[in-house]
Steps between C-alpha positions, in 0.01 A plus 500: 500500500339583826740630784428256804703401820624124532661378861869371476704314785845391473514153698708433790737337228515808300582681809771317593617473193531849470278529194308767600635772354553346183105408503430819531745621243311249239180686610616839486648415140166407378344830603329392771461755799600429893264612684498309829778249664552372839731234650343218758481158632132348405365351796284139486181685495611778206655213314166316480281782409764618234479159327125406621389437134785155558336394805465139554757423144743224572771815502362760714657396844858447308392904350391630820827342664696641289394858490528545836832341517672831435426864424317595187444825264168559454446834239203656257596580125269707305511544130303401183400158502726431807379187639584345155850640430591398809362148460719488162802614669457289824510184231314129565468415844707182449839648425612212286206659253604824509630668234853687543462844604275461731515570843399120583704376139808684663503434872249273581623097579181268597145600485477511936741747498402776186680801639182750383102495582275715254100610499384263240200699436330845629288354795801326613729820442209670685463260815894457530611885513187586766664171712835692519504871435204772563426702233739775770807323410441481109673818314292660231687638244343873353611434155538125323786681257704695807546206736698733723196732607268333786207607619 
């Protein structure tokens, strides 16, 4: 496998859910590494350029409505093949598809309202972390098999 970063946001649902932690928690498991996360409230503008590839989709207004309704948690995993395992563990994006043990298969209750967001490829992983973190507030981590030493 090929160790990549993939873009992750927990939904205003997920938020107020209080899922957060417990996303994370499935990420960590997997072996995925943290290495940024930040807390905000997506403004019109942000919203639209996060989800620009939806643009002009029956949905997008109801999307872009929504995920400025409430604060999000927008983070960068890195690991091997990390936009995939996180795909696999974020389930279908119609939650009434998605297997249990999923993040969406667990928590998730209508396809509007999905709890996560994931990169669903490396240009996309690519063009969503530069939208919301500089490459300042990413962590690099020295060694892949001591996740506690940092550059």
């Amino acid at each position: 496998m090929t160790l990549e970063r993939t873009f992750v946001m927990v939904k205003p649902d997920g938020v107020q859910r209080g899922l957060v932690g417990e996303i994370i928690r499935r990420l960590e498991q997997r072996g995925l590494k943290l290495i940024g996360l930040k807390m905000l409230q997506l403004d019109q503008e942000l919203a639209e350029r996060q989800y620009a590839e939806h643009k002009g989709k029956a949905f997008f207004e109801g999307l872009i409505s929504f995920v400025t309704a409430g604060p999000v948690v927008c983070m960068v995993w890195e690991g091997d093949g990390a936009i995939a395992q996180v795909r696999t563990l974020m389930g279908k994006t119609n939650p009434q598809e998605a297997a249990p043990g999923t993040i969406r298969g667990d928590f998730a209750q209508q396809t509007g309202r999905n709890i996560i967001h994931g990169s669903d490829s490396a240009a996309s992983a690519a063009r969503e972390i530069a939208l919301l973190f500089t490459e300042r507030e990413l962590v690099t981590y020295v060694r892949q098999d001591e996740p506690w030493l940092f550059e």
